[in-house]
C-alpha positions as CSV (number, residue, x, y, z in Angstrom):
1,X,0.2,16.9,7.7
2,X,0.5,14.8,10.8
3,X,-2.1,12.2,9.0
4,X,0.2,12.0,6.1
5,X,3.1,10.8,8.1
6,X,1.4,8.3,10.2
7,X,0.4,7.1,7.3
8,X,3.4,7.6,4.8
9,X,4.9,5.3,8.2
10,X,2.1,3.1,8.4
11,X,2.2,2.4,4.5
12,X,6.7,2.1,4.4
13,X,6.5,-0.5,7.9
14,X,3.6,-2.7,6.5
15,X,5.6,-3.2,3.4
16,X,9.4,-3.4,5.1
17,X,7.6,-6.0,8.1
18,X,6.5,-8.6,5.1
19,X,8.5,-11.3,5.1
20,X,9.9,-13.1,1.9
21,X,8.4,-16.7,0.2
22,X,9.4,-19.6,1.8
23,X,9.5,-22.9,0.7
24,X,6.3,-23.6,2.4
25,X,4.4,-20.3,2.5
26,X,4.6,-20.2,-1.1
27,X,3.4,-23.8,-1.8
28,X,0.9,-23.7,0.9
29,X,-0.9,-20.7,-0.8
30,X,0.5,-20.5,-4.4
31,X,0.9,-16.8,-4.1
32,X,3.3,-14.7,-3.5
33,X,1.7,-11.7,-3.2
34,X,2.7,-9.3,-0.4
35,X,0.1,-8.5,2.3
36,X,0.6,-4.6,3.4
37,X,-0.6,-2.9,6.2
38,X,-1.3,0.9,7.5
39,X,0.3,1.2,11.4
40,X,0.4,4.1,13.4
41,X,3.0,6.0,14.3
42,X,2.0,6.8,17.8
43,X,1.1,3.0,19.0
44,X,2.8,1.1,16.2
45,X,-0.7,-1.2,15.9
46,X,-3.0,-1.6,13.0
47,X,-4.9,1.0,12.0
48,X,-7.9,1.5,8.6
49,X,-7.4,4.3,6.6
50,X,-10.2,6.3,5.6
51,X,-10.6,7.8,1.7
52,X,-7.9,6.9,-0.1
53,X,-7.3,4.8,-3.6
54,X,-4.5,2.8,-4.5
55,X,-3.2,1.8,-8.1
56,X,-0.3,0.8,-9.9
57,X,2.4,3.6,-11.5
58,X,2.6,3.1,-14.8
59,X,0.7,-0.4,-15.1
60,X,-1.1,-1.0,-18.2
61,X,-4.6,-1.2,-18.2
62,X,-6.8,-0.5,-14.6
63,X,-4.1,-0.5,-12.4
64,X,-6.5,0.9,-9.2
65,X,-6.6,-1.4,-6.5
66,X,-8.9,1.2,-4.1
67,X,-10.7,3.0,-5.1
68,X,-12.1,5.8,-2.5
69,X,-12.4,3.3,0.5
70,X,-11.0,2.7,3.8
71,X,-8.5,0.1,4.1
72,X,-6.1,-2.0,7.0
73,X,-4.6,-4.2,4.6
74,X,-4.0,-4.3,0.6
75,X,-2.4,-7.0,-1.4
76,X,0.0,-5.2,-3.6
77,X,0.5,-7.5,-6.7
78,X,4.5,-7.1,-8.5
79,X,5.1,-6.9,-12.2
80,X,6.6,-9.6,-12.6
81,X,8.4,-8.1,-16.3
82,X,10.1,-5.4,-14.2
83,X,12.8,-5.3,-11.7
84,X,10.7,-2.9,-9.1
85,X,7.1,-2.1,-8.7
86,X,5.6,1.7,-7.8
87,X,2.4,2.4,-6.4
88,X,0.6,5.5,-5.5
89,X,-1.6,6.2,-2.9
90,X,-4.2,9.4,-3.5
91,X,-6.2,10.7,-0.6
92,X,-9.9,11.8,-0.9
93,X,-9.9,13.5,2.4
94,X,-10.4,17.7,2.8
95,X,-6.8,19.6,2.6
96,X,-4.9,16.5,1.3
97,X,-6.8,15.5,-1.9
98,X,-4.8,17.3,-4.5
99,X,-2.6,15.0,-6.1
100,X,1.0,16.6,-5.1
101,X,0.3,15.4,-1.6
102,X,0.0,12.0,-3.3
103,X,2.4,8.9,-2.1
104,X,4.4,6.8,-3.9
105,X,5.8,3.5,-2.5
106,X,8.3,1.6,-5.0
């Protein structure tokens, strides 16, 4: 369970540490899709997490994003139609592949 935390903490800080469009990071890129990343809990640096796959909640058509890979960093696209966005991370690794251990960030 200690794996799930670091990375249920990882997963919450990468979102909560993006910062919001500004007038020139938006222009410069024409995106503003968020950049999330997995941290430890321990050292607070950037960590890859191994196994996992990450899709939309309730998003219409293919909503995966990963699917059974390792990851540091994930663009998590918004629904632009809705006031939040949920997504769900599922782990493939031995003990915590069923989905009630299954995340959900919103």
């Amino acid at each position: 369970m200690k794996y799930k935390a670091i990375v249920i903490f990882a997963a919450c800080s990468g979102i909560f540490l993006l910062s919001g469009c500004n007038s020139s990071g938006c222009t410069d890129n024409k995106s503003s899709i968020p950049l999330a990343g997995f941290y430890s809990y321990a050292t607070l640096s950037p960590i890859s997490v191994n196994k996992i796959s990450l899709g939309g909640v309730d998003a219409p058509d293919d909503s995966l994003i990963i699917n059974n890979a390792s990851a540091s960093e994930v663009y998590l696209p918004f629904r632009a139609e809705h006031d939040e966005t949920q997504f769900y991370i599922h782990y493939h690794s031995r003990g915590i592949d069923d989905p009630a251990f299954n995340d959900t960030l919103t």
